[in-house]
C-alpha positions as a LaTeX table, in Angstrom:
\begin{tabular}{lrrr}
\hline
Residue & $x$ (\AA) & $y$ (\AA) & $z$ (\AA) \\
\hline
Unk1 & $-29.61$ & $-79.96$ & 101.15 \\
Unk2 & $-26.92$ & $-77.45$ & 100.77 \\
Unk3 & $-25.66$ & $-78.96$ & 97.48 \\
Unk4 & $-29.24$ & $-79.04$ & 96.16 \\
Unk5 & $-29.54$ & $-75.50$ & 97.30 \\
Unk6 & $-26.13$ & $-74.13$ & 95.59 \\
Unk7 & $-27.03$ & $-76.05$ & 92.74 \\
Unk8 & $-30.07$ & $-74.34$ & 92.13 \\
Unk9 & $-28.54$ & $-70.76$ & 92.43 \\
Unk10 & $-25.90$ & $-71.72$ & 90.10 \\
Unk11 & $-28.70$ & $-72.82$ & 87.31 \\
Unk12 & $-30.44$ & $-69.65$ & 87.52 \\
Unk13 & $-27.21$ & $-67.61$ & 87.54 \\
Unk14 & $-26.04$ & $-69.34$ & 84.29 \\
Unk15 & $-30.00$ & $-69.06$ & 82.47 \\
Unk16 & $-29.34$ & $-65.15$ & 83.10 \\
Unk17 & $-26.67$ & $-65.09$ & 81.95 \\
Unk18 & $-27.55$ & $-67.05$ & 78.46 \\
Unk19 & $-30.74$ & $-64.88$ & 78.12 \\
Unk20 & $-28.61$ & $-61.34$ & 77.93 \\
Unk21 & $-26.44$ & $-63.07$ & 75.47 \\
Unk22 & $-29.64$ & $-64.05$ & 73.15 \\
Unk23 & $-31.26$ & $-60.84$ & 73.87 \\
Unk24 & $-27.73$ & $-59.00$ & 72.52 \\
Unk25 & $-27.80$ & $-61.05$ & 69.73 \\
Unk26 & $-31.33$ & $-60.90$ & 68.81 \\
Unk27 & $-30.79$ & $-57.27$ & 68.58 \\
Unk28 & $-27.81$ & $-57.34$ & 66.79 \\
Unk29 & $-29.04$ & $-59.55$ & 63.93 \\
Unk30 & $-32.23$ & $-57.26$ & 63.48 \\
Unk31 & $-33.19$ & $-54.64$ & 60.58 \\
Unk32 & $-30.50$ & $-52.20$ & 61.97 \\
Unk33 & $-30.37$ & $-48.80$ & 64.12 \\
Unk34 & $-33.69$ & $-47.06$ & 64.16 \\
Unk35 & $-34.32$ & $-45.36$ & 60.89 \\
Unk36 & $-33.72$ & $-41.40$ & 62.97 \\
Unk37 & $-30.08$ & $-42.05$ & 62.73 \\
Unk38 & $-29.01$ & $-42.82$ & 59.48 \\
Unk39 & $-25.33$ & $-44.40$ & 58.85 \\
Unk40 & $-22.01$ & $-41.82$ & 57.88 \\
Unk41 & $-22.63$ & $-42.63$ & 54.36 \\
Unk42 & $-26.06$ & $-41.37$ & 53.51 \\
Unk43 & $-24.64$ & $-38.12$ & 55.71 \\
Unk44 & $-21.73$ & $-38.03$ & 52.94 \\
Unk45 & $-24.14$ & $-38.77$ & 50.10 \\
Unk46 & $-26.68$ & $-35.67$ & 50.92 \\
Unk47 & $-24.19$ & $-32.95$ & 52.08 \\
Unk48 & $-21.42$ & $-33.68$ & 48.99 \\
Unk49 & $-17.81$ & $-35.09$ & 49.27 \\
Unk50 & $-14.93$ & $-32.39$ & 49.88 \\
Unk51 & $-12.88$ & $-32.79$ & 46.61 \\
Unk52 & $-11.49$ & $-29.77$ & 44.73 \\
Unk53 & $-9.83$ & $-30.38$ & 41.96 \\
Unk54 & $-7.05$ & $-28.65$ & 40.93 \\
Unk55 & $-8.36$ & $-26.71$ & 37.05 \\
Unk56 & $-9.91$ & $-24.25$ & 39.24 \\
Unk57 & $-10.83$ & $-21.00$ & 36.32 \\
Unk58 & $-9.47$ & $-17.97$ & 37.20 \\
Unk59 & $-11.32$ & $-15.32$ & 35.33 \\
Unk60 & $-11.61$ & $-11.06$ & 35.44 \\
Unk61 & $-13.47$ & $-10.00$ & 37.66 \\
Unk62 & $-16.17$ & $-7.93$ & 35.60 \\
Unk63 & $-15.69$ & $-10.50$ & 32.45 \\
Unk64 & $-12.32$ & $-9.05$ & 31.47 \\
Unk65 & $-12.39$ & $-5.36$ & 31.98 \\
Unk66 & $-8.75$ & $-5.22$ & 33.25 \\
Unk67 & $-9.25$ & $-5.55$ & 37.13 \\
Unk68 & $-7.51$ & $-7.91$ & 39.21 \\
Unk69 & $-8.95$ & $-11.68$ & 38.67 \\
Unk70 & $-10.80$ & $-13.75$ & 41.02 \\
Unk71 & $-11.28$ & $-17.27$ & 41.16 \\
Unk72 & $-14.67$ & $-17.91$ & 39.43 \\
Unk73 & $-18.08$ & $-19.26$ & 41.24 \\
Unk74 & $-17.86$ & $-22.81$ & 41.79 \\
Unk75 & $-20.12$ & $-24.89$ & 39.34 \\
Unk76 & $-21.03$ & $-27.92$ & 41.29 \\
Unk77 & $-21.25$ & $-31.33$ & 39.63 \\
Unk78 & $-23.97$ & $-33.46$ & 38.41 \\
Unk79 & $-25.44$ & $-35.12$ & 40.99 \\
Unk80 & $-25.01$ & $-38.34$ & 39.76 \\
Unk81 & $-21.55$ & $-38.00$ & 39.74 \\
Unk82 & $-21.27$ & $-36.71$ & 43.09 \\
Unk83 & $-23.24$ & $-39.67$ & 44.35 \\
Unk84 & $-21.09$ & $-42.02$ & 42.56 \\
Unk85 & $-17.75$ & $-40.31$ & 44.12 \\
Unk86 & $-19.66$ & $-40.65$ & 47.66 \\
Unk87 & $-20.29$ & $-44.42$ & 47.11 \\
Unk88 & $-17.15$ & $-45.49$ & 46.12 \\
Unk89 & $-15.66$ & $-43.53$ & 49.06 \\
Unk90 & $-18.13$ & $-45.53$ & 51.46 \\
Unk91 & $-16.92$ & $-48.89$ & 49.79 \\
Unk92 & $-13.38$ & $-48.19$ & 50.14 \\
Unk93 & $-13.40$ & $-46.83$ & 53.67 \\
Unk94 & $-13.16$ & $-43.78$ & 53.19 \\
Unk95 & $-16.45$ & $-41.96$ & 53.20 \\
Unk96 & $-16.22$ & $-41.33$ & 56.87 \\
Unk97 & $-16.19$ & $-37.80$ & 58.79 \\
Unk98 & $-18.42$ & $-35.99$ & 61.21 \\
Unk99 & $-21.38$ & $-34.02$ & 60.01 \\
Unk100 & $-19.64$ & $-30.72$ & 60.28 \\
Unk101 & $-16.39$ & $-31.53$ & 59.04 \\
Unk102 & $-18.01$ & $-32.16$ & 55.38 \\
Unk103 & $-20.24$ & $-29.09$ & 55.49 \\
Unk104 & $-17.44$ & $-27.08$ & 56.36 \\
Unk105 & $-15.51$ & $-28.80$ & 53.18 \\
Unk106 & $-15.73$ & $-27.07$ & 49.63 \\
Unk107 & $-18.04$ & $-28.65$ & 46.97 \\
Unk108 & $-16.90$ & $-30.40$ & 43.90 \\
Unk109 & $-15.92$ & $-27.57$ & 41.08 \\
Unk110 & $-15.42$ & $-28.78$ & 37.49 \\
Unk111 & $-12.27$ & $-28.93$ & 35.67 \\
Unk112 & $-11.97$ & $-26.36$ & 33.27 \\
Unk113 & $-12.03$ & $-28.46$ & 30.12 \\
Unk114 & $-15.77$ & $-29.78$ & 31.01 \\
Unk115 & $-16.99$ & $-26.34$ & 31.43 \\
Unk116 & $-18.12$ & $-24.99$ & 27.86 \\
Unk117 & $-16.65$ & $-21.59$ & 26.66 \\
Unk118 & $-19.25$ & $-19.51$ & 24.84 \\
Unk119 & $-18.62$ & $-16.86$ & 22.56 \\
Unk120 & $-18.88$ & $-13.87$ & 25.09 \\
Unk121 & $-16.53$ & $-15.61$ & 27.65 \\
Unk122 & $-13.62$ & $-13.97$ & 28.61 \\
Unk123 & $-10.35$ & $-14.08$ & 26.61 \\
Unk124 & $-8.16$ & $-16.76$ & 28.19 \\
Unk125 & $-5.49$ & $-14.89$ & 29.16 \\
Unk126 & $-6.22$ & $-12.79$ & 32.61 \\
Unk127 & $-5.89$ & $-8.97$ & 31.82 \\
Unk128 & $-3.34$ & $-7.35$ & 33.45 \\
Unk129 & $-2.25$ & $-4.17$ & 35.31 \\
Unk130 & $-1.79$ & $-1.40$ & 32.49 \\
Unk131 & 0.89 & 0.50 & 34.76 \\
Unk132 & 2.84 & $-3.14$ & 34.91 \\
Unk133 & 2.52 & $-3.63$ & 31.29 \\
Unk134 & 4.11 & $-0.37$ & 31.02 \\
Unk135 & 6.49 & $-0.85$ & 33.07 \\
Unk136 & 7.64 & $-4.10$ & 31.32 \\
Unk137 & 7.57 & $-2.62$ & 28.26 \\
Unk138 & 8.89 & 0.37 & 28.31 \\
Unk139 & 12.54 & 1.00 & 27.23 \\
Unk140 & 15.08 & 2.81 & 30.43 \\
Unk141 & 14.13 & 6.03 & 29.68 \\
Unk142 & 10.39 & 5.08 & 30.10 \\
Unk143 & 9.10 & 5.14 & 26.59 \\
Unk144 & 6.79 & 2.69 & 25.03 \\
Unk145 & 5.82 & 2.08 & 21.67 \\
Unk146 & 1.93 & 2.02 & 21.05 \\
Unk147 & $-0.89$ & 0.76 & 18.80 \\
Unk148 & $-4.33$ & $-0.03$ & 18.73 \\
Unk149 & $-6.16$ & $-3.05$ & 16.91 \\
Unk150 & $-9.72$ & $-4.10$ & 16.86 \\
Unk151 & $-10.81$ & $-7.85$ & 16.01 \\
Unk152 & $-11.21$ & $-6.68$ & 11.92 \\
Unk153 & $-7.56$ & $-5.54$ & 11.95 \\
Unk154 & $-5.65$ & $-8.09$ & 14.06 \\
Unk155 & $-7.74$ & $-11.30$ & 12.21 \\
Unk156 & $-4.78$ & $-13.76$ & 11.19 \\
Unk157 & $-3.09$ & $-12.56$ & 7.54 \\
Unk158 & $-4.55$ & $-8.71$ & 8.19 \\
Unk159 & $-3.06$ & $-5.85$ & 9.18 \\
Unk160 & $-0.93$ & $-7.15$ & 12.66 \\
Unk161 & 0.70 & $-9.72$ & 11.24 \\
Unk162 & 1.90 & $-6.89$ & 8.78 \\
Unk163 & 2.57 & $-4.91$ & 11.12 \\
Unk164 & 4.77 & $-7.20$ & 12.98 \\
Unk165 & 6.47 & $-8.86$ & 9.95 \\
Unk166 & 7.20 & $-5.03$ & 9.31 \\
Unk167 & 9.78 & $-5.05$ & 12.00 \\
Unk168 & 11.46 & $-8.35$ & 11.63 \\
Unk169 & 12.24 & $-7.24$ & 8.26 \\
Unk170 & 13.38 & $-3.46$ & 9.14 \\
Unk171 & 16.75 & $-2.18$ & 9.44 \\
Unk172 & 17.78 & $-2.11$ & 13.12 \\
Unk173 & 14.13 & $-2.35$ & 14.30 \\
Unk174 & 13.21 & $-6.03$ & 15.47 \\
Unk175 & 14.17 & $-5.37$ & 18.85 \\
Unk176 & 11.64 & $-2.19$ & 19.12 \\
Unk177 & 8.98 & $-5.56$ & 19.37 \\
Unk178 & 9.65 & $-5.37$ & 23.03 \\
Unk179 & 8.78 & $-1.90$ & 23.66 \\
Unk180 & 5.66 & $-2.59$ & 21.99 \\
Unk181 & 2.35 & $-2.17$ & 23.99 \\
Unk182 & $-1.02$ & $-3.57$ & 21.61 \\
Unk183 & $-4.11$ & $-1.82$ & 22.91 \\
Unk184 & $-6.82$ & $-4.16$ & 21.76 \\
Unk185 & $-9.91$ & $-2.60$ & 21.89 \\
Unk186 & $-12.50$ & $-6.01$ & 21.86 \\
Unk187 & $-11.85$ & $-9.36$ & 23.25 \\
Unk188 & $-11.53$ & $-11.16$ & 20.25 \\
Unk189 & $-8.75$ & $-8.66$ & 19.44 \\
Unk190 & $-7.05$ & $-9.13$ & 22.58 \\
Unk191 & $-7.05$ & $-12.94$ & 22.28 \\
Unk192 & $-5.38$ & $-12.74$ & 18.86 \\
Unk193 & $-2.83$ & $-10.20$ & 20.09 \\
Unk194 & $-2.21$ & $-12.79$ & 23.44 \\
Unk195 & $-1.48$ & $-15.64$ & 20.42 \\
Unk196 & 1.33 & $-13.44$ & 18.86 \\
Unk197 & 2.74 & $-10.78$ & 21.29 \\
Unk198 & 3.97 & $-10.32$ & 24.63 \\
Unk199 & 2.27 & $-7.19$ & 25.59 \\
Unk200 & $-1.72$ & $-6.65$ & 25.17 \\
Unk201 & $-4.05$ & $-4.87$ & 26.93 \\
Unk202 & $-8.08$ & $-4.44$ & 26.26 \\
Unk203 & $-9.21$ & $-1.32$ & 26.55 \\
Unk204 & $-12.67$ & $-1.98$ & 27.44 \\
Unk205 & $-15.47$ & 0.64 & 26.22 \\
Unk206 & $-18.80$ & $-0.57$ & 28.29 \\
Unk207 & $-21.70$ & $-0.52$ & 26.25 \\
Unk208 & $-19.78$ & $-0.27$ & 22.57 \\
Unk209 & $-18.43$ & $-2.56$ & 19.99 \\
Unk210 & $-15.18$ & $-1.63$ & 18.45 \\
Unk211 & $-14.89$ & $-4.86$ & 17.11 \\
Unk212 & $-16.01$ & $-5.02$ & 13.25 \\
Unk213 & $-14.07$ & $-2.45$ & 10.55 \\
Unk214 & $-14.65$ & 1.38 & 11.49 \\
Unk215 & $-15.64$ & 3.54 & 8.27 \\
Unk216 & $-14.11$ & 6.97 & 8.62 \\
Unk217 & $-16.35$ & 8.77 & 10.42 \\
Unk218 & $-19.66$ & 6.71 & 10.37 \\
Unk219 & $-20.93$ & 4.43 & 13.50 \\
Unk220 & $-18.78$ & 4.04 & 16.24 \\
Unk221 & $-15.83$ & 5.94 & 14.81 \\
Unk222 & $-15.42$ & 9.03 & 16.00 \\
Unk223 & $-16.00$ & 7.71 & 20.09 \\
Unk224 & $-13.03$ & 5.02 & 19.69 \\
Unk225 & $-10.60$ & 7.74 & 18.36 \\
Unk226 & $-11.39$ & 9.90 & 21.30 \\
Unk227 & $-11.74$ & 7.07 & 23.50 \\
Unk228 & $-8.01$ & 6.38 & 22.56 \\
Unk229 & $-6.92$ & 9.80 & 22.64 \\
Unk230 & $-7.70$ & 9.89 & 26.55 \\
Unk231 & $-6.24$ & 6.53 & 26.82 \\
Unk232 & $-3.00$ & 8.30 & 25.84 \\
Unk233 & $-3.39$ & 10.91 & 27.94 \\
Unk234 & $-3.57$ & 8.16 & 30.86 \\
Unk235 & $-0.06$ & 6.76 & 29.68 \\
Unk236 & 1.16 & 10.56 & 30.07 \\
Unk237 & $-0.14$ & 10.80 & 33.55 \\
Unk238 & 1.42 & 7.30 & 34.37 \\
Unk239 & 4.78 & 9.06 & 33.98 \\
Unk240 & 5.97 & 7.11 & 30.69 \\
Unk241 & 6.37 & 8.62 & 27.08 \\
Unk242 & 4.99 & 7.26 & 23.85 \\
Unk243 & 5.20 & 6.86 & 20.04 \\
Unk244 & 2.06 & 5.96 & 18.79 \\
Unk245 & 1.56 & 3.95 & 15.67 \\
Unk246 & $-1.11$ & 2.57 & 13.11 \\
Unk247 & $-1.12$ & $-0.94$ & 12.61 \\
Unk248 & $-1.46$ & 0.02 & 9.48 \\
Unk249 & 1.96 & 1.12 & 9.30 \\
Unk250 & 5.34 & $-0.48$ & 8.08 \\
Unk251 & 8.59 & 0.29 & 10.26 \\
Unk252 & 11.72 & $-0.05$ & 8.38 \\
Unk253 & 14.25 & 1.57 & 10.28 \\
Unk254 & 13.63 & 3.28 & 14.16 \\
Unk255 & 12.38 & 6.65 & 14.16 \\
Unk256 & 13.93 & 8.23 & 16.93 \\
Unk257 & 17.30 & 9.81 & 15.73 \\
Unk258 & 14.35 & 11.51 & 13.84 \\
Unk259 & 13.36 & 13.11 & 16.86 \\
Unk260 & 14.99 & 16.15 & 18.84 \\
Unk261 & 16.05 & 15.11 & 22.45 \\
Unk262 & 13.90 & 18.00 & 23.57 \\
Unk263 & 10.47 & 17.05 & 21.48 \\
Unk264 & 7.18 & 17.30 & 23.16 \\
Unk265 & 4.11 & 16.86 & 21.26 \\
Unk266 & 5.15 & 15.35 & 17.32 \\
Unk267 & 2.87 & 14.06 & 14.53 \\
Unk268 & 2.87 & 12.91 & 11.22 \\
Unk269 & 1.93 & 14.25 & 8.24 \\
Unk270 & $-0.49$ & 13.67 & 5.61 \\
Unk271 & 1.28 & 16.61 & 3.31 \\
Unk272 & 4.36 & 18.06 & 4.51 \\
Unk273 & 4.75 & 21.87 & 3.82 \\
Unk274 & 8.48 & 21.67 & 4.58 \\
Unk275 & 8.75 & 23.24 & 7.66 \\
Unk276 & 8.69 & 20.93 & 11.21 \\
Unk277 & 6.86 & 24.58 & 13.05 \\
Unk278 & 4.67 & 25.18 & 10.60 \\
Unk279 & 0.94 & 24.81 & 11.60 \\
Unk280 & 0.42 & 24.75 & 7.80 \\
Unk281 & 1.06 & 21.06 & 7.60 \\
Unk282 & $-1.83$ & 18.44 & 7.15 \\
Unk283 & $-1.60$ & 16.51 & 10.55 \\
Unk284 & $-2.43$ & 13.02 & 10.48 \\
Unk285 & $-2.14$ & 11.32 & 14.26 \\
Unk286 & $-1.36$ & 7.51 & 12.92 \\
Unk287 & 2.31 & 8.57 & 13.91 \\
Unk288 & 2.89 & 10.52 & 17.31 \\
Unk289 & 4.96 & 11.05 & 19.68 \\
Unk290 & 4.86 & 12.63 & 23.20 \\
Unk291 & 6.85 & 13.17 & 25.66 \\
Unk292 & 5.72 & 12.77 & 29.20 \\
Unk293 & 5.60 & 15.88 & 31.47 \\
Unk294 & 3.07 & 18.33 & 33.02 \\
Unk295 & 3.21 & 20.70 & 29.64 \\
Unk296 & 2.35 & 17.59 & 27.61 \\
Unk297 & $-0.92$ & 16.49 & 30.16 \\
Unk298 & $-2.19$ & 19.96 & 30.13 \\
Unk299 & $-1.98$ & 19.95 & 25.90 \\
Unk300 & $-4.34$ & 16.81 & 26.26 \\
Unk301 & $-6.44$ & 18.45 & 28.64 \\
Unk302 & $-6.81$ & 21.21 & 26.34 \\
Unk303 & $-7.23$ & 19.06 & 23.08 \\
Unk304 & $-9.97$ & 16.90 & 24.89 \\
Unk305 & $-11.70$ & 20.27 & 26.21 \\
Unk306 & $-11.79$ & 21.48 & 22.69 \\
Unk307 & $-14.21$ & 18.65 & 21.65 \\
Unk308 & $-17.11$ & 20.38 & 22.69 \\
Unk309 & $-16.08$ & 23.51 & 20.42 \\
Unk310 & $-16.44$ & 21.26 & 17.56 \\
Unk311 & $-18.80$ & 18.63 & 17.50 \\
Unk312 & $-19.16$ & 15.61 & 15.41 \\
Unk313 & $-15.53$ & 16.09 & 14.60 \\
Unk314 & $-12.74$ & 13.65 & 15.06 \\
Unk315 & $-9.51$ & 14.22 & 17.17 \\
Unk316 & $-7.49$ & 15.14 & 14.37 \\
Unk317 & $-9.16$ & 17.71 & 12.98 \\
Unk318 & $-9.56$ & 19.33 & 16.77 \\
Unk319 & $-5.57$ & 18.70 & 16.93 \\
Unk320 & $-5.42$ & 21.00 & 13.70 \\
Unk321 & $-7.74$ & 24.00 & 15.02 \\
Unk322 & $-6.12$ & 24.04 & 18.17 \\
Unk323 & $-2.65$ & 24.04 & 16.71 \\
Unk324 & $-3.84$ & 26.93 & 13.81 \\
Unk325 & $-5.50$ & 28.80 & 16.72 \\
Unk326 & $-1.67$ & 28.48 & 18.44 \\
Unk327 & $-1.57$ & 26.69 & 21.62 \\
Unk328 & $-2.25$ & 28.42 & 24.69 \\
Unk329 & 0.85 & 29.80 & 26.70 \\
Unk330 & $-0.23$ & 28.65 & 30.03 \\
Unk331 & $-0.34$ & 24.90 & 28.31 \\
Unk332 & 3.58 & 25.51 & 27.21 \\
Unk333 & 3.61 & 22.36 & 25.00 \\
Unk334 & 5.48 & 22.99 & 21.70 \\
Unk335 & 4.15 & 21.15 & 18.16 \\
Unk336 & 6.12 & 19.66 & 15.27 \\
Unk337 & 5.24 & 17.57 & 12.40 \\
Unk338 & 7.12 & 14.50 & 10.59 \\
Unk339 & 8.75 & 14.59 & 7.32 \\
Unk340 & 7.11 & 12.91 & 4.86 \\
Unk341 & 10.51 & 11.97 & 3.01 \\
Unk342 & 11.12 & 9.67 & 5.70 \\
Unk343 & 8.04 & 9.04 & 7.15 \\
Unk344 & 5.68 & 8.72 & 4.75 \\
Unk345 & 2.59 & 7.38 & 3.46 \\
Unk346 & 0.21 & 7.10 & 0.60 \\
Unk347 & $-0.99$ & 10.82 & 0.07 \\
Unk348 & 2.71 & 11.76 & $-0.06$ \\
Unk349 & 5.59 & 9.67 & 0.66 \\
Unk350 & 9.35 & 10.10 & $-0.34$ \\
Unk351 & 11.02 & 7.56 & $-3.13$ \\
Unk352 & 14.45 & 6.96 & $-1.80$ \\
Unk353 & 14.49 & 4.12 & $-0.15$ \\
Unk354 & 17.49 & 4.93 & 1.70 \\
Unk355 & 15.98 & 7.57 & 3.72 \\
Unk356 & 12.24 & 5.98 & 4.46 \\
Unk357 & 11.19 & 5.10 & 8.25 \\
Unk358 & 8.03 & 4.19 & 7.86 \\
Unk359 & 5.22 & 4.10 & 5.44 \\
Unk360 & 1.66 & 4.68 & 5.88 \\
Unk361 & $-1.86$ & 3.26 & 4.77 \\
Unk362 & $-3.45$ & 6.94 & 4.74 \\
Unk363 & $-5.56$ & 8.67 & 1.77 \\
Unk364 & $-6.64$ & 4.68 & 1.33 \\
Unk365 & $-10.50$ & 3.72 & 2.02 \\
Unk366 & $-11.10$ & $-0.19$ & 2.80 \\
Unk367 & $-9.17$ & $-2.70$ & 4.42 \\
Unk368 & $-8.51$ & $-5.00$ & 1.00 \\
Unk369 & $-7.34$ & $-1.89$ & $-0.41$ \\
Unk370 & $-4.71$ & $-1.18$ & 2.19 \\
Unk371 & $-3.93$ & $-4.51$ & 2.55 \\
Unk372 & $-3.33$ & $-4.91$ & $-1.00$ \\
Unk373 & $-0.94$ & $-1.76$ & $-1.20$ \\
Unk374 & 1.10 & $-2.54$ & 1.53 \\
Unk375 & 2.05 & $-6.23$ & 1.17 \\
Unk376 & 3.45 & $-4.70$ & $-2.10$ \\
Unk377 & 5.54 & $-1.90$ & $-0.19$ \\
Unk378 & 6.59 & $-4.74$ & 1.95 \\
Unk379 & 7.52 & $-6.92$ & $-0.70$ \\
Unk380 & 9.39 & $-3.66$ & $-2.73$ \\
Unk381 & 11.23 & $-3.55$ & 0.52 \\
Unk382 & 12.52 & $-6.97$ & 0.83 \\
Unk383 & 13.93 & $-6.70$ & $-2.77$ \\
Unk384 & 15.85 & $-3.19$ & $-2.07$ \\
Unk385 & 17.22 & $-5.19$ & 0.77 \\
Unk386 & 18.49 & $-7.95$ & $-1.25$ \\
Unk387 & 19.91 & $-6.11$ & $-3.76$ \\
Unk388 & 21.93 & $-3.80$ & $-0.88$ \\
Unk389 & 23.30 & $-6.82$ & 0.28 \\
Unk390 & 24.02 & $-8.00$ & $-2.96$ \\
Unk391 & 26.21 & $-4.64$ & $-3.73$ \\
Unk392 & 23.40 & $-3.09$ & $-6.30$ \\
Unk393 & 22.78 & $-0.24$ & $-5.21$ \\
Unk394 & 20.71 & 1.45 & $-8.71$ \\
Unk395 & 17.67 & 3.34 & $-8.17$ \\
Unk396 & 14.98 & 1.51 & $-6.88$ \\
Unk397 & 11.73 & 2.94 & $-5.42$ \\
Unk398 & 7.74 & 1.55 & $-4.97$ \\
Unk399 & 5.61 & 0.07 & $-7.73$ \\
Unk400 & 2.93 & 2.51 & $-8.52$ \\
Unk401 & 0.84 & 3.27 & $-8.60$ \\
Unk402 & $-1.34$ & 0.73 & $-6.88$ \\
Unk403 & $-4.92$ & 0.49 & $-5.34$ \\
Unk404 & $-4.47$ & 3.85 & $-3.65$ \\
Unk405 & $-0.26$ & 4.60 & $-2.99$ \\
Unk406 & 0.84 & 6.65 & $-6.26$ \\
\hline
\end{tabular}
């Protein structure tokens, strides 16, 4: 009786324990976990993997104007591509992660060479700090060399490269390249300038286009050269000095034993009367220098003030009234003008070749025109070169006259 008895407890004991076991794997080999709580990898497949690559843009942070850069909004990837990242992560193993780690993970951001560049994007180059520029390029006793270029003027074969080539062929002056600040004054100009120079900056004018050739005194015009004219007031005030030039200019040899240690304010001339004091010469600002002090900011003040006595007129011919009228005392900034024997141009420019500094496109309308001219005074200067170094030293001088030089 007791053996039937333990017998029959041991039965039941062992059909319990076979039922939980089928019940377990009933369940087990059913359609899955209810459909409320769907597996890790349809989590990872809706909220995004957590890859950044590394060709994050950096771009200006108003499209270039010359404040610091920040990194660019993200432009998240096709979906399908996204997916097919999230599914291949799930396969290998690695698609795995709470909830809130991936939404606290960055989303996918394109490389930079599958993002397309469109004509008003950015030049490439991040714009930098003008007082660092400045600093780089200045020379020890904090003077730069200056000039300004638009996307007409700096267009390969036109007036920078001639510019440039200018110096590599000068006497003494190649090394004056890294002194040299390029103000470009559009973006196209500033790209072209970041292909051949070390130092650019883009002098951004909101709502105006200083990019296509500038007739004397018709469309935009007379804005840029006042727009540039404060700009060089701002290098003043930054505590550095400056020779401006035209790009539009050829340097042969370095124009400052030309100028007095204790210059302030000097410009070139169109005609030269003979005397340096004289407010009788014909000013022409493609060549100036000033020195940096508080005389020289409150002559710019003054100059910029005296706009309004004259409208419609340019900065050059306010620089000539003011100077006739006689600059005020309180302003103490002295004025004196270039020698057209040595630096000279096309209204009036000396023929000893010895002696010349620079020469200028001026009293010249149209860009082939200048062009034309001055790759000839370039060329005439290479061959007075040659012959120097090959012990001739006849009389040589420019061919003339030409498209406008005579």
């Amino acid at each position: 009786m007791t053996k039937s008895a333990t017998s029959l407890l041991l039965g039941a004991a062992l059909a319990t324990v076979f039922f939980l076991l089928y019940t377990s794997v009933c369940r087990d080999l059913g359609d899955g976990p209810p459909k409320s709580s769907p597996p890790r990898w349809a989590h990872a497949q809706e909220q995004g993997t957590a890859t950044v690559t590394p060709a994050t843009r950096v771009v200006d942070a108003e499209q270039g104007t010359g404040r610091p850069g920040r990194q660019e909004e993200e432009v998240v990837a096709p979906r399908e591509e996204k997916q097919t990242k999230d599914e291949a992560a799930s396969r290998s193993g690695h698609g795995g992660g709470s909830v809130e780690q991936q939404q606290n993970q960055r989303r996918i951001v394109m490389p930079t060479s599958q993002q397309k560049e469109t004509p008003s994007s950015p030049p490439q180059r991040q714009q930098q700090d003008l007082g660092e520029l400045l600093r780089r390029a200045a020379t020890p006793d904090k003077t730069v060399l200056m000039t300004a270029i638009n996307e007409a003027w700096a267009a390969p074969g036109s007036f920078l490269d001639l510019f440039l080539e200018s110096f590599r062929h000068g006497e003494g002056t190649e090394h004056l390249v890294r002194h040299l600040l390029v103000v470009a004054m559009d973006g196209r100009a500033f790209e072209r300038c970041n292909a051949v120079h070390q130092f650019c900056y883009w002098f951004r004018v909101d709502g105006m286009d200083f990019a296509a050739e500038q007739s004397y005194m018709k469309g935009d015009y007379l804005e840029m050269m006042w727009r540039r004219n404060r700009f060089q007031q701002t290098i003043l005030e930054l505590g550095f000095s400056f020779l401006f030039t035209d790009v539009d200019i050829l340097w042969f040899r370095s124009p400052f034993p030309h100028l007095s240690p204790d210059a302030q304010v000097v410009m070139s001339s169109d005609f030269f009367v003979g005397d340096p004091t004289s407010p009788g010469n014909y000013p022409n600002g493609g060549l100036l220098y000033v020195r940096s002090s508080a005389s020289t900011v409150r002559f710019y003040e003054h100059w910029q003030s005296s706009r309004a006595r004259f409208p419609g007129k340019h900065e050059q011919f306010v620089f000539d009234r003011i100077v006739k009228e006689g600059v005020p005392p309180h302003v103490g900034a002295t004025v004196r003008f270039l020698d057209t024997g040595h630096f000279g141009g096309f209204c009036q420019h000396g023929k000893d070749l010895g002696r010349v500094v620079t020469m200028h496109a001026n009293c010249c309308v149209g860009l082939h025109n200048k062009l034309f001219d001055l790759r000839n005074v370039l060329d005439d200067w290479k061959t007075y070169k040659e012959r120097v170094d090959a012990g001739n030293m006849d009389y040589f001088s420019w061919r003339v006259p030409g498209r406008c030089i005579h």
